[in-house]
C-alpha positions in Angstrom: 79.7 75.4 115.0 76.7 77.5 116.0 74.4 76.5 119.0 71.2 77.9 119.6 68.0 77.5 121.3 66.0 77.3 118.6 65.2 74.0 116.9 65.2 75.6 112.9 67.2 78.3 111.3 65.3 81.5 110.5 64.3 82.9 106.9 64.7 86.1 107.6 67.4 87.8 108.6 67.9 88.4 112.4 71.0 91.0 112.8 71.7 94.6 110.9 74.9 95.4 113.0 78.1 93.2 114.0 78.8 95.0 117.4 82.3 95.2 118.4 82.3 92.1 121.2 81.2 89.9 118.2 83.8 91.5 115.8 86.5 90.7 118.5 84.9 87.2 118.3 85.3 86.9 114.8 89.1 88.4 114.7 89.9 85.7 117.4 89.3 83.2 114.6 90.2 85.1 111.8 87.2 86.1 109.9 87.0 89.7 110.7 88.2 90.6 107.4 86.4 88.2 105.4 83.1 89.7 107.6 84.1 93.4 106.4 85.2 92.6 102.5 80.8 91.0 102.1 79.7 93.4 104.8 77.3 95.7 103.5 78.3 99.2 103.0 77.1 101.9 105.7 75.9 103.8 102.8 73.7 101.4 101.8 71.8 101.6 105.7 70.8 104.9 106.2 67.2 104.9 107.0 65.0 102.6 108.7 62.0 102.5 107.2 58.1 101.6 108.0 56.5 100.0 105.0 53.2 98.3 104.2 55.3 95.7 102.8 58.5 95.9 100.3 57.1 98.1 97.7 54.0 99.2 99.4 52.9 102.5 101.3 56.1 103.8 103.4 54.9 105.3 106.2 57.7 106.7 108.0 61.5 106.7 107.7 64.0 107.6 109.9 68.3 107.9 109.9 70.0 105.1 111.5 72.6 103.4 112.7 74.4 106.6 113.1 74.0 107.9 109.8 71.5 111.8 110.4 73.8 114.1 109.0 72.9 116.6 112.1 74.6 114.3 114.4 78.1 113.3 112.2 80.9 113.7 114.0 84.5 114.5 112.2 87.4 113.5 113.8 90.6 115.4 113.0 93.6 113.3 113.9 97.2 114.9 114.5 100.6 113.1 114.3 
């Protein structure tokens, strides 16, 4: 069950990112998995991107969500 505020559902979409207090959520009642095996890819959320609309003018796009190559961290890890 969801409860909300509002008095309709929205037909858009109104979250990008699951943060990790919602994931914990989620485990609690085991649908973390399921969550991750229909999440979509980080690969496929790269940019964000201003448009005129869907396939109009783009006029500016940016990394996101952790994804500008200048700032990827690598993480060795040793047993």
């Amino acid at each position: 069950m969801m409860i909300s505020r509002a008095k309709f559902t929205a037909k858009t979409p109104r979250a990008h990112i699951t943060n990790v207090a919602a994931l914990e959520c989620l485990r609690d009642i085991d649908l973390d998995k399921k969550c991750a095996e229909v999440a979509s890819p980080q690969s496929a959320m790269l940019h964000t991107r201003w448009v005129e609309s869907f396939l109009g003018e783009e006029y500016c796009r940016l990394w996101s969500w952790g994804n500008d190559p200048t700032r990827k961290v690598f993480l060795i890890l040793i047993n």
